[in-house]
C-alpha positions in Angstrom: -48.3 -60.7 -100.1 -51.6 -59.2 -101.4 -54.2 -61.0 -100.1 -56.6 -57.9 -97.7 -56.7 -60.1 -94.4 -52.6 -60.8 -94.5 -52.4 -57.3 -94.8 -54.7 -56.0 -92.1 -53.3 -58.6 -89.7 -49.5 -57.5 -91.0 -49.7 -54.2 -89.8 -51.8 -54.6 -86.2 -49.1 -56.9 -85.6 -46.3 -54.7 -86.6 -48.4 -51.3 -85.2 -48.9 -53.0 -81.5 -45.4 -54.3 -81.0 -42.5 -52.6 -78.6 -40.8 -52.3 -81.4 -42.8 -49.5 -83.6 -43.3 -47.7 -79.8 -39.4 -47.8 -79.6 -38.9 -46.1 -82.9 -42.0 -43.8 -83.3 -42.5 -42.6 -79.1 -46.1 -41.8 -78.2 -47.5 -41.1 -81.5 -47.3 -43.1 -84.3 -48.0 -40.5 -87.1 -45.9 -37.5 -88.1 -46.5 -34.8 -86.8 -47.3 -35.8 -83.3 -49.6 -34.1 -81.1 -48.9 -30.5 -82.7 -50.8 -32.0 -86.3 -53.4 -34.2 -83.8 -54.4 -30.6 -82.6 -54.3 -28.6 -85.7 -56.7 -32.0 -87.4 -58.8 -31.2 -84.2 -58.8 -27.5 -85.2 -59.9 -28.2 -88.7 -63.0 -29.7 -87.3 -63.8 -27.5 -85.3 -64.1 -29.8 -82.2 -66.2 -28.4 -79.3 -67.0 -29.4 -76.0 -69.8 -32.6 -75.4 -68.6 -33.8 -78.8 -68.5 -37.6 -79.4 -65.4 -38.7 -81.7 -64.3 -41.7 -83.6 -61.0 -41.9 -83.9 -60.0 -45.2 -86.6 -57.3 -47.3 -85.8 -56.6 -45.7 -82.8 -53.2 -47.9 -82.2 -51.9 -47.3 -78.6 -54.8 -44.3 -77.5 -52.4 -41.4 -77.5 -54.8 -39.2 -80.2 -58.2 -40.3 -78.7 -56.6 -39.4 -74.8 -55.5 -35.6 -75.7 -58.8 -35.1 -77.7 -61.0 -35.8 -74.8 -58.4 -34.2 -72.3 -57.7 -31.1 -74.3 -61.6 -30.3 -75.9 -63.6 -32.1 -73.5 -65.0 -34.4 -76.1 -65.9 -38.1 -75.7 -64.1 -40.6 -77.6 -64.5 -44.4 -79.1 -61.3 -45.4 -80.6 -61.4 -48.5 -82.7 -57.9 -50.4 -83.5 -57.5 -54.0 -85.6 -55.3 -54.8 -82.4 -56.9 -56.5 -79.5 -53.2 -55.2 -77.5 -53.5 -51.7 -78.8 -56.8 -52.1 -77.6 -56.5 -53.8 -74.3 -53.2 -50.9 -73.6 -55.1 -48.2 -74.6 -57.7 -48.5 -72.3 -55.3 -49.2 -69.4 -54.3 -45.5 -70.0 -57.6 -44.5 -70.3 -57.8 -45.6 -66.8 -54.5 -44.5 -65.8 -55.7 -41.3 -66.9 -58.8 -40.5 -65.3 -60.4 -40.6 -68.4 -62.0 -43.7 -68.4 -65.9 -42.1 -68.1 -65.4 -40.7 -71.7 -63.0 -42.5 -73.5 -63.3 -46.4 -74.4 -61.4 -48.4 -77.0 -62.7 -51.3 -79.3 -61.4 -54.0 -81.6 -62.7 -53.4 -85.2 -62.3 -53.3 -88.7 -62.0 -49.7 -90.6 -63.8 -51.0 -93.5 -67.0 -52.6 -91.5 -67.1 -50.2 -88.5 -68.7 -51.8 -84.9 -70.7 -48.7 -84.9 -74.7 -47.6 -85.7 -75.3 -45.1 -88.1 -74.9 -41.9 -87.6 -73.4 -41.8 -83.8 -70.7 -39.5 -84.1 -70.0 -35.8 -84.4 -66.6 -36.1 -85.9 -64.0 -39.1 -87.3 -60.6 -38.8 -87.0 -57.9 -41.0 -89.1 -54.5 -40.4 -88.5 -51.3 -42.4 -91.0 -54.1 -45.2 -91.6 -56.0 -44.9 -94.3 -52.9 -45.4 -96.2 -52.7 -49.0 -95.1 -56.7 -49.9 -95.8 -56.5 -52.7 -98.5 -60.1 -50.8 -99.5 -60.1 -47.4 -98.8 -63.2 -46.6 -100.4 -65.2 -49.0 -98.2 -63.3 -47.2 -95.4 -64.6 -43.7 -96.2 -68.0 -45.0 -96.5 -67.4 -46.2 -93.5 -66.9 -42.7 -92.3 -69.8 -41.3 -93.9 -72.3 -43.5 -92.4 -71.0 -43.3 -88.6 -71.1 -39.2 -89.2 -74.1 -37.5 -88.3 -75.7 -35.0 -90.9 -73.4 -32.2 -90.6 -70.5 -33.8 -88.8 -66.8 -34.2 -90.0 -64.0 -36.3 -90.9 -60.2 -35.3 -90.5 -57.2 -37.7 -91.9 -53.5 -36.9 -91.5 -52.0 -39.1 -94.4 -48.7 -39.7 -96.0 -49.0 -39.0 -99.8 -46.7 -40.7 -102.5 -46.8 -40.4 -106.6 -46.6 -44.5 -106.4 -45.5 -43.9 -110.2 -42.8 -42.8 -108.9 -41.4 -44.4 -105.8 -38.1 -46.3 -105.7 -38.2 -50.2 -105.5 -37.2 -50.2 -101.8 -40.9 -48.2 -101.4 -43.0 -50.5 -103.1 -42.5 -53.3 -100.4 -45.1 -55.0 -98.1 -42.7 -53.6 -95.0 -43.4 -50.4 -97.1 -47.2 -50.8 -97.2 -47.2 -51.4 -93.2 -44.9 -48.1 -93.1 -47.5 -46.7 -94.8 -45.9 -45.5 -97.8 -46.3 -48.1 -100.8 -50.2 -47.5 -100.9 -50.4 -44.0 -99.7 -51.7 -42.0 -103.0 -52.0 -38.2 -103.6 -53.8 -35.6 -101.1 -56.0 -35.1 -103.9 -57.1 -38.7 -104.8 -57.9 -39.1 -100.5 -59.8 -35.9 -101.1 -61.7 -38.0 -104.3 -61.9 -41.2 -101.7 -63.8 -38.7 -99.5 -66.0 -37.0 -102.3 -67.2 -40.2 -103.6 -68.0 -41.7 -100.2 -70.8 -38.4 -100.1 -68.4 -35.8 -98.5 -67.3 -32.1 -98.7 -64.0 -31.7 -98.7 -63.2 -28.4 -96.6 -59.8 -28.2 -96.3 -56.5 -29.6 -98.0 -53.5 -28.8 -96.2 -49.6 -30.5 -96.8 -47.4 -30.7 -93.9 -44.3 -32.3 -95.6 -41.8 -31.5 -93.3 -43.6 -33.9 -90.7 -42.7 -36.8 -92.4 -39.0 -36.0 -92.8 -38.9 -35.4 -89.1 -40.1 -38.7 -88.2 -37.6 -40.4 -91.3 -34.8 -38.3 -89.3 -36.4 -40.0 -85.6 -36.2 -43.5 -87.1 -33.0 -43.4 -87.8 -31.4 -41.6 -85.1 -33.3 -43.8 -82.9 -32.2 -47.3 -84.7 -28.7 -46.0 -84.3 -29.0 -45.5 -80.6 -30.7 -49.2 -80.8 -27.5 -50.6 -82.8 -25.4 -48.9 -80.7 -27.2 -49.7 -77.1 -29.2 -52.6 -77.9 -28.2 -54.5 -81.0 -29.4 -57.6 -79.5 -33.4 -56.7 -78.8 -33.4 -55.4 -83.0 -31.7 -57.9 -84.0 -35.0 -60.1 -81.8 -37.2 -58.4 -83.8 -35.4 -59.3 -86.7 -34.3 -56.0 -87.8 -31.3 -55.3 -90.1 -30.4 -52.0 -89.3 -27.7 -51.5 -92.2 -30.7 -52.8 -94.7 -32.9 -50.0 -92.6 -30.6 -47.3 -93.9 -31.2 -47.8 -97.8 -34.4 -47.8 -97.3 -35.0 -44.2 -95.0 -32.4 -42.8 -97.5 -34.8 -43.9 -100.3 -37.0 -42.2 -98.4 -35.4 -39.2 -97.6 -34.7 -38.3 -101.0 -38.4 -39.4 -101.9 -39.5 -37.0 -100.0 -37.0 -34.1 -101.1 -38.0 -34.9 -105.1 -41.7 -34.9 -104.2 -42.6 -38.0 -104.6 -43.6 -38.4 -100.7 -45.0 -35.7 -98.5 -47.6 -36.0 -95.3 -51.5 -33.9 -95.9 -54.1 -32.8 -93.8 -57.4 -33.3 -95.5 -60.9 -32.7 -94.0 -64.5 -33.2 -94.7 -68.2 -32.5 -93.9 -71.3 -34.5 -93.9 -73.7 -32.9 -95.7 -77.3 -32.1 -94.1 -79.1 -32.1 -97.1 -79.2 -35.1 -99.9 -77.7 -32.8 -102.4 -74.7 -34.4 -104.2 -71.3 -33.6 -102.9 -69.1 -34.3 -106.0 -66.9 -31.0 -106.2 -64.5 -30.4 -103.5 -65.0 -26.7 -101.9 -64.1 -25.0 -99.3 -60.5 -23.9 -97.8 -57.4 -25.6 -99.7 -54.2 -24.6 -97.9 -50.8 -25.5 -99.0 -48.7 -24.5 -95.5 -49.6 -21.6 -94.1 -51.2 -20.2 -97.3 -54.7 -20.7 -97.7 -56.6 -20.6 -101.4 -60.4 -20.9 -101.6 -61.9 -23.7 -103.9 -64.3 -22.9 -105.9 
């Protein structure tokens, strides 16, 4: 299956299901809340902010932004359940006067030009059948001056193993993920300065080593509700061992990259600014 729509509606029907909550918890990107915070960092949130945050899934991102920077957030998820959940806890929360969740498309945003002070994308862009539309996307909600922060699994598709070249892969967002550096071109190209490059590897073998402990609990436990949702766990473990070792040879790995909206007109086609690699930090030129 290649056809854009199939796709889109794929993964908001695999990304709102009990299933994905069951295996990923309360964040549905490595990392969890620790990278959602160090994404927020990079951009330097501050307090009366307002936020995008792109495919927003379930609402746990948007809900600690607002909670933990006092910004106000619109999260936008393909998902009309996502959506509907989301703003349940938005409710639940007390946070209903400054958070809000709305159906929409990443790559034709329900939103006016310039609106926002920052975008957040968090393990999405990865799935977007046009990613460059997306970024544009991005650059026309941003105000002059505002940024844009993805967290993003990166694969050398040259390179990945058969079992990571599927459409279950695509939805698990590895068989179109592509380099940090080509994201960083996505971003470039779209009119944005790229600040900050930062690869966070190890996230994404924690969460391979999540999935699987949690679908063995699930064979072991409840074989029957997997086995509803029509998953095979013993063709599962193939497949996070292909990933495992994708990961190990370099082939897979998770990245932090962030951008600016310039202020002026004046072209934004080198990447500057702060490139780190870990904790070590290089300055572009």
């Amino acid at each position: 299956m290649t056809d854009p729509g199939d796709i889109k509606a794929c993964c908001a029907t695999a990304y709102s299901s009990d299933l994905v909550a069951m295996l990923l918890g309360d964040s549905y990107h490595p990392g969890g809340s620790t990278l959602t915070r160090r994404l927020a960092t990079a951009l330097e949130l501050r307090a009366g902010q307002t936020v995008l945050d792109v495919a927003s899934g379930r609402g746990t991102s948007a809900l600690m932004i607002a909670h933990e920077y006092d910004v106000t957030v619109t999260g936008i998820d393909l998902s009309s359940a996502n959506v509907a959940l989301s703003n349940g806890a938005a409710q639940a929360g007390g946070l209903a006067d400054r958070v809000r969740f709305e159906l929409g498309d990443a790559e034709k945003l329900p939103c006016p030009d310039g609106a926002f002070g920052a975008v957040v994308c968090e393990s999405a862009l990865c799935t977007f059948p046009d990613k460059p539309a997306a970024a544009r996307e991005f650059a026309r909600v941003l105000k002059p001056g505002g940024r844009v922060g993805i967290t993003d699994v990166t694969a050398d598709r040259d390179r990945l193993p058969p079992e990571l070249t599927t459409l279950s892969a695509w939805i698990a967002c590895v068989a179109d993920a592509r380099p940090a550096t080509e994201y960083a071109d996505i971003l470039t190209d779209a009119g944005l300065r790229v600040t900050d490059i930062e690869h966070h590897d190890a996230a994404i073998s924690r969460m391979i080593d999540q999935i699987e402990a949690r679908l063995q609990f699930l064979r072991l436990t409840s074989r029957s509700k997997l086995e509803a949702y029509g998953v095979d766990v013993d063709r599962a473990a193939p497949v996070l061992s292909a990933a495992r070792a994708a990961v190990t040879d370099g082939v897979l790995g998770y990245a932090l990259v962030a951008a600016e909206k310039p202020t002026t007109d004046r072209s934004a086609s080198a990447v500057t600014g702060r490139v780190r690699a870990g904790s070590q930090s290089v300055r572009g030129s």
